[in-house]
N, C-alpha and C positions, 0 to 999 in steps of 0.2 A: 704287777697289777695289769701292765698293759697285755701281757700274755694272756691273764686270765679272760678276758676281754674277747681278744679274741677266739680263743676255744668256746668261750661263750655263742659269738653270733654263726659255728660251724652247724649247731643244733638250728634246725630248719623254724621249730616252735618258736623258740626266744630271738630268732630272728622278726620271723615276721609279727611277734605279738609288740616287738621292741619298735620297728616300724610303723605299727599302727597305733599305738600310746604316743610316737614324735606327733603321727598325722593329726591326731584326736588332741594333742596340748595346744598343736599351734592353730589346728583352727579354731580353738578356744579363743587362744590371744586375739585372732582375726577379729573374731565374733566381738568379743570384747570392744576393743578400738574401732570398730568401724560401727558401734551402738553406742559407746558413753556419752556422745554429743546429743543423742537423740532421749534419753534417758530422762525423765522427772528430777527435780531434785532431791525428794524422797521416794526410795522403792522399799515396798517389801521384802524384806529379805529371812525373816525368822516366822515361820507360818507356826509353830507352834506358842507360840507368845499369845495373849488373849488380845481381844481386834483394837484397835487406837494407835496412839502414837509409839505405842512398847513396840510395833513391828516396823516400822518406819527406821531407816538408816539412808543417811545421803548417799547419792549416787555414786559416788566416789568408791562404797566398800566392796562394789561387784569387782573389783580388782582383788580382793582379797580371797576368792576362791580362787583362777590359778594359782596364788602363793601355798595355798594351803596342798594343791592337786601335786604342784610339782614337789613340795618338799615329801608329797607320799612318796613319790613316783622315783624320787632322789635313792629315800630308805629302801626299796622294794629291791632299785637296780644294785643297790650295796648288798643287801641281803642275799639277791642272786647270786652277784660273784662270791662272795664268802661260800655257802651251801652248794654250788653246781657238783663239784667234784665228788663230794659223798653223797650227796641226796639230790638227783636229779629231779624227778618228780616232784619236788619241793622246791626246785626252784623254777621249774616251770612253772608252779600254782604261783609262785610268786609274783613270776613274769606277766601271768594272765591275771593277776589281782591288780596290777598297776594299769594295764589293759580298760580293764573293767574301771577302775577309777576314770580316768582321762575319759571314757565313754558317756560313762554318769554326769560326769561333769558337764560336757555337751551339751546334753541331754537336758541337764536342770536349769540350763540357763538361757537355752531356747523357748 
């Protein structure tokens, strides 16, 4: 597995798309911990919910998007290494969908 791994980061793509999903998770966690003190006790967190108290979750659950980001980002980087060898192109889209996750996530919580 360790071999796989690294033939993985020789491809220049999945190097640096794997570089910038670390950049984009941890400075989510920054983001996170350097805001949960500043945070209401109820945030909105489900905009699709009709408006009252059904969108309201304490503060607490904005920890539960990284969980969810990294267990994508977990599967994606599993799926990479399984598929590189027969289907590159497919494990790059994979590479850059973990990418594109970790961004999103950023994104949605700024």
């Amino acid at each position: 597995m360790n071999g796989r791994i690294k033939i993985l980061y020789q491809d220049r793509f999945l190097l640096y798309s794997s570089i910038l999903t670390w950049t984009f998770f941890v400075s989510l966690m920054v983001l996170i911990v350097l805001s949960l003190n500043n945070l209401p006790p109820l945030v909105p967190l489900l905009n699709s919910m009709p408006w009252g108290m059904k969108r309201l979750y304490p503060s607490e659950m904005v920890t539960f998007l990284p969980i969810v980001i990294l267990s994508f980002v977990l599967v994606d980087i599993i799926l990479t290494v399984v598929v590189y060898k027969k289907f590159t192109l497919l494990a790059r889209l994979i590479s850059f969908n973990a990418f594109i996750i970790c961004l999103l996530g950023v994104l949605a919580y700024l």
